[in-house]
C-alpha positions as YAML, in Angstrom:
chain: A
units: angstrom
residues:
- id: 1
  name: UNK
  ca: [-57.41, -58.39, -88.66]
- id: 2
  name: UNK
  ca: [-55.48, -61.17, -90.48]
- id: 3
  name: UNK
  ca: [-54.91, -60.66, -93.90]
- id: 4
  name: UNK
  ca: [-51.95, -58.63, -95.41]
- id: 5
  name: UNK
  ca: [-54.71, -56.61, -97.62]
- id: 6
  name: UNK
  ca: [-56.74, -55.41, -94.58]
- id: 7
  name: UNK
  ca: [-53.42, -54.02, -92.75]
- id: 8
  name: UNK
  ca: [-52.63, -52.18, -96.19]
- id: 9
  name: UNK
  ca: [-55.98, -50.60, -96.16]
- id: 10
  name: UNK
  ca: [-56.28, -49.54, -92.66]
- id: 11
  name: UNK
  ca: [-52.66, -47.70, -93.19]
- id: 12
  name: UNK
  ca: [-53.94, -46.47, -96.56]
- id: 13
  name: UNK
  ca: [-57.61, -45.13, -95.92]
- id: 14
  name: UNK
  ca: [-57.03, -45.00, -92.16]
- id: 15
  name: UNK
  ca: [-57.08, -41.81, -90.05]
- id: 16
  name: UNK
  ca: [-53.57, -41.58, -88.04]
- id: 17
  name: UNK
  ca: [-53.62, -40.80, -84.35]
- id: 18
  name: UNK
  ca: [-50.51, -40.86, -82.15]
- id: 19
  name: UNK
  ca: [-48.75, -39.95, -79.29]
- id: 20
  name: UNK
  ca: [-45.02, -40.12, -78.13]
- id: 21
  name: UNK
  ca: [-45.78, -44.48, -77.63]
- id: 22
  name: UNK
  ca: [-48.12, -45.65, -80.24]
- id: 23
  name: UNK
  ca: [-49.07, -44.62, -83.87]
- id: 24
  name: UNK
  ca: [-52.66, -46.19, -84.80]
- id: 25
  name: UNK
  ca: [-54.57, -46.05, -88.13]
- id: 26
  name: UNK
  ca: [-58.14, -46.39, -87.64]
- id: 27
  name: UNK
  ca: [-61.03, -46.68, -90.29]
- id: 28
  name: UNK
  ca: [-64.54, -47.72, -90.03]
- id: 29
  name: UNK
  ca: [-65.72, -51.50, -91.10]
- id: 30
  name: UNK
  ca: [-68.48, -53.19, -92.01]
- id: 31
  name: UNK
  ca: [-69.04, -55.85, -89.27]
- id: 32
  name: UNK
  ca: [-70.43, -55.49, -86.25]
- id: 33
  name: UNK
  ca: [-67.84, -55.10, -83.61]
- id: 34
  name: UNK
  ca: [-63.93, -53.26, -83.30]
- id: 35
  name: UNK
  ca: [-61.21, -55.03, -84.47]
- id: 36
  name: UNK
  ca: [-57.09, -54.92, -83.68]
- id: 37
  name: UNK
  ca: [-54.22, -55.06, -85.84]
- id: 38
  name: UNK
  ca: [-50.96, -54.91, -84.45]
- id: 39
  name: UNK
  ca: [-47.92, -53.99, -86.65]
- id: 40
  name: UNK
  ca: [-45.18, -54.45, -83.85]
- id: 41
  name: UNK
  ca: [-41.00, -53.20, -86.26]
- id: 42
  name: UNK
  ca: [-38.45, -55.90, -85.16]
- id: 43
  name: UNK
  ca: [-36.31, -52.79, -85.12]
- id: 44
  name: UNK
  ca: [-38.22, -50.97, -82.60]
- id: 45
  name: UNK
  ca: [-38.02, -53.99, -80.40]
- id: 46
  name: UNK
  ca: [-35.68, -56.32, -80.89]
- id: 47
  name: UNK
  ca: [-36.40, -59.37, -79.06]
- id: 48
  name: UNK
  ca: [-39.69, -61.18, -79.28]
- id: 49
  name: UNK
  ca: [-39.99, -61.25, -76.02]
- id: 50
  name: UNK
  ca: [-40.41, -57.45, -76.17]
- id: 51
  name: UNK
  ca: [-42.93, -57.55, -79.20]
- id: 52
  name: UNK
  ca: [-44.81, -60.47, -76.91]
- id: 53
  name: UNK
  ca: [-44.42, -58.06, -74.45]
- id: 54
  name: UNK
  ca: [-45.63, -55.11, -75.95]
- id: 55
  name: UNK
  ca: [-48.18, -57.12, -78.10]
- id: 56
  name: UNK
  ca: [-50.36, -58.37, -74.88]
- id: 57
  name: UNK
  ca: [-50.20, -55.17, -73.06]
- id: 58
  name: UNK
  ca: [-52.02, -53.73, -75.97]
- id: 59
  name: UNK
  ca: [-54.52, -56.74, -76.80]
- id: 60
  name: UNK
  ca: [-54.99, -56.48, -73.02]
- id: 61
  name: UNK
  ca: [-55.73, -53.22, -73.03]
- id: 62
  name: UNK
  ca: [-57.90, -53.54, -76.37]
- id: 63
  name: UNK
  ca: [-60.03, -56.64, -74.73]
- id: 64
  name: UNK
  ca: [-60.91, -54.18, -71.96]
- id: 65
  name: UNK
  ca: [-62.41, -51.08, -74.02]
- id: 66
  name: UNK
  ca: [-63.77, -52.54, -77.36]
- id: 67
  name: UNK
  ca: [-67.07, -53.04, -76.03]
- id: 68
  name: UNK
  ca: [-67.42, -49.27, -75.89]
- id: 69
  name: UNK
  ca: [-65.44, -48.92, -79.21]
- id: 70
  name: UNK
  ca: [-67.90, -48.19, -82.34]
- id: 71
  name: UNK
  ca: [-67.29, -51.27, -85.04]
- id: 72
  name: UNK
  ca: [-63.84, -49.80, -86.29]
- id: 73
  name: UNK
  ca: [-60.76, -51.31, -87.82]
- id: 74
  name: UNK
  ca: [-57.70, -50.36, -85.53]
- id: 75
  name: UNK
  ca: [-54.05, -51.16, -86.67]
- id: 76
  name: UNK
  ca: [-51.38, -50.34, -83.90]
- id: 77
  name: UNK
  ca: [-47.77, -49.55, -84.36]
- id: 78
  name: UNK
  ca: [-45.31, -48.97, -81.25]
- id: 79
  name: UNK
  ca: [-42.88, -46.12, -81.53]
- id: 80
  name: UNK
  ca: [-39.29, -45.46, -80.45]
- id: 81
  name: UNK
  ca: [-40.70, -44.35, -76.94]
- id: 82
  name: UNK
  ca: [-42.57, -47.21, -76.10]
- id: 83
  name: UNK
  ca: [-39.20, -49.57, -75.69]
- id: 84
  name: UNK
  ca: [-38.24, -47.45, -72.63]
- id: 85
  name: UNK
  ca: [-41.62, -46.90, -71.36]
- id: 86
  name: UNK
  ca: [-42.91, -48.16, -68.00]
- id: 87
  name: UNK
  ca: [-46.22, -50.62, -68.67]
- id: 88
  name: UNK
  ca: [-48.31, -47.52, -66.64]
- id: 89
  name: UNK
  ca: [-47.36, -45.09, -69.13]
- id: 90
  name: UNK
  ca: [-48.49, -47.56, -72.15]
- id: 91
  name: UNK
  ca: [-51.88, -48.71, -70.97]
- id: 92
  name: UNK
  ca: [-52.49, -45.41, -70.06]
- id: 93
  name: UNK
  ca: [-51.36, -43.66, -73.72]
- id: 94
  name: UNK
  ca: [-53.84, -46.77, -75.04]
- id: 95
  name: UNK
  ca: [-56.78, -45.66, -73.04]
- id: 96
  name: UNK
  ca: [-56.46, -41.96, -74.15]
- id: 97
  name: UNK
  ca: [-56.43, -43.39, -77.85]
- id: 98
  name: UNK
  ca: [-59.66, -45.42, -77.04]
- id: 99
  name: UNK
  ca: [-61.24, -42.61, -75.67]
- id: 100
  name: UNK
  ca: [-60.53, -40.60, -78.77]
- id: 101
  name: UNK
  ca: [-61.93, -43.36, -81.23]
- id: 102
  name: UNK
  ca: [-65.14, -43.29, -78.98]
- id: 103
  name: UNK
  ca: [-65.59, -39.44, -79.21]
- id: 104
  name: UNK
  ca: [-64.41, -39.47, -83.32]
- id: 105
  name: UNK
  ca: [-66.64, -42.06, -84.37]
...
């Protein structure tokens, strides 16, 4: 996802999952295959090279699953949690959210 209107109606329309590291919105599209959209607060982490950081664990981890992800929009938010959080603990969190879009939809 790219545009500013498709993040506003994947928070809007989207069904809310989280966890103690990541809050996602996910709703169903009309193309063929999953996409990502990652909405990464300055204030949660400061430096860009944590929202880098944090960004390509979760693309990463996203480029891994989303061939066994139905063709859903997915918008990504880190939490507090995730600034303090070893890399283990986040790709793990991630896969428990793929596995729960899988079963949902």
């Amino acid at each position: 996802m790219h545009q500013p209107a498709e993040f506003r109606a994947v928070r809007q329309r989207g069904k809310k999952l989280s966890d103690a590291y990541f809050s996602l919105s996910v709703v169903a599209n009309q193309e063929s295959t999953p996409r990502l959209g990652l909405a990464i607060a300055t204030r949660t982490f400061r430096t860009a090279v944590a929202r880098n950081r944090i960004k390509r664990l979760t693309r990463e981890s996203f480029r891994l699953n989303q061939h066994e992800l139905p063709p859903v929009d997915v918008m990504v938010s880190a939490r507090d949690a995730a600034r303090h959080a070893q890399p283990k603990e986040l790709r793990a969190s991630l896969e428990k959210h793929w596995k729960s879009i899988t079963q949902r939809w």
